[in-house]
C-alpha positions as MATLAB code, in Angstrom:
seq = 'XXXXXXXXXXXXXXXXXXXXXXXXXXXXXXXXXXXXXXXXXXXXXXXXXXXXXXXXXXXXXXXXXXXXXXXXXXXXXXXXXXXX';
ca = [
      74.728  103.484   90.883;
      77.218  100.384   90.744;
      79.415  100.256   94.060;
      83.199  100.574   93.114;
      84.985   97.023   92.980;
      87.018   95.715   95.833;
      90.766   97.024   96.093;
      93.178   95.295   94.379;
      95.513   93.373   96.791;
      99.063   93.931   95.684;
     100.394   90.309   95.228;
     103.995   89.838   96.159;
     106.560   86.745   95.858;
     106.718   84.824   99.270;
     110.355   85.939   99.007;
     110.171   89.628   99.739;
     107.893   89.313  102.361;
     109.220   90.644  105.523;
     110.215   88.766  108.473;
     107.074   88.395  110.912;
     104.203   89.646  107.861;
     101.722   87.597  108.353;
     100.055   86.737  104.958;
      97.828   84.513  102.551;
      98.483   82.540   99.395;
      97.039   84.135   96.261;
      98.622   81.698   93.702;
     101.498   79.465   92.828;
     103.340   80.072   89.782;
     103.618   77.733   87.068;
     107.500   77.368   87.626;
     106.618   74.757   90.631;
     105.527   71.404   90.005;
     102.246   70.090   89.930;
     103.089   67.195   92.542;
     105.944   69.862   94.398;
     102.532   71.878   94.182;
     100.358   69.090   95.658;
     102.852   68.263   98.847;
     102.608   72.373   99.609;
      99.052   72.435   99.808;
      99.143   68.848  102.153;
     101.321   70.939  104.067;
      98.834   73.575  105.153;
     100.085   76.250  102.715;
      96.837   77.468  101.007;
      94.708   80.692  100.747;
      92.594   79.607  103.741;
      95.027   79.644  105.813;
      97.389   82.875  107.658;
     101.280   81.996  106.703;
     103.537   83.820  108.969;
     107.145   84.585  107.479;
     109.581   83.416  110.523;
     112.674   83.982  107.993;
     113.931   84.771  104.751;
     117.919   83.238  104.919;
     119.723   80.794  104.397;
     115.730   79.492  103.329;
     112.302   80.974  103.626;
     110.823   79.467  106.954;
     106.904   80.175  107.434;
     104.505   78.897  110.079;
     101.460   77.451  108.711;
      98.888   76.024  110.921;
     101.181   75.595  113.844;
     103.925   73.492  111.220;
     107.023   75.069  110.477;
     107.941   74.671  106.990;
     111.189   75.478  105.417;
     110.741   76.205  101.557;
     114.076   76.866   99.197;
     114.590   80.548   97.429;
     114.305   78.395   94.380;
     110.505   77.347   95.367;
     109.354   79.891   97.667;
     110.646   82.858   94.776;
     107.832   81.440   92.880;
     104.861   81.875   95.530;
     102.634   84.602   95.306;
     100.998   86.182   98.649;
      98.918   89.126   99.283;
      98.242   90.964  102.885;
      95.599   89.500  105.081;
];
């Protein structure tokens, strides 16, 4: 008998994440720039690593290996996370 697959994780924009969810990149969309795309992951912000969401207003503010980084709606609206 073939063991059921993994749960799904439910994949949500960076932007309605609640304040203090701690979570994980699952993708970024295609609306961000490759390079924009490229400075993000030099920053820290990749699947390996636990993002914590410190705010959502006036800009999304996340903690990513001990670096605060301050993303616009306009950018972080187009990250996708999922629970850790």
């Amino acid at each position: 008998m073939t063991p059921p697959p993994p749960p799904h994780l439910e994949r949500i924009r960076l932007t309605g994440t609640p304040t203090g969810r701690s979570v994980r990149l699952a993708e970024f969309g295609e609306e961000i720039d490759p390079l924009q795309r490229e400075q993000l992951l030099a920053y820290g912000l990749s699947g390996a690593q636990s993002i914590t969401v410190l705010q959502q207003r006036p800009m999304t503010v996340v903690l990513c290996e001990h670096m605060e980084l301050a993303l616009e709606r306009d950018v972080a609206q187009h990250i996708w996370v999922e629970a850790e």
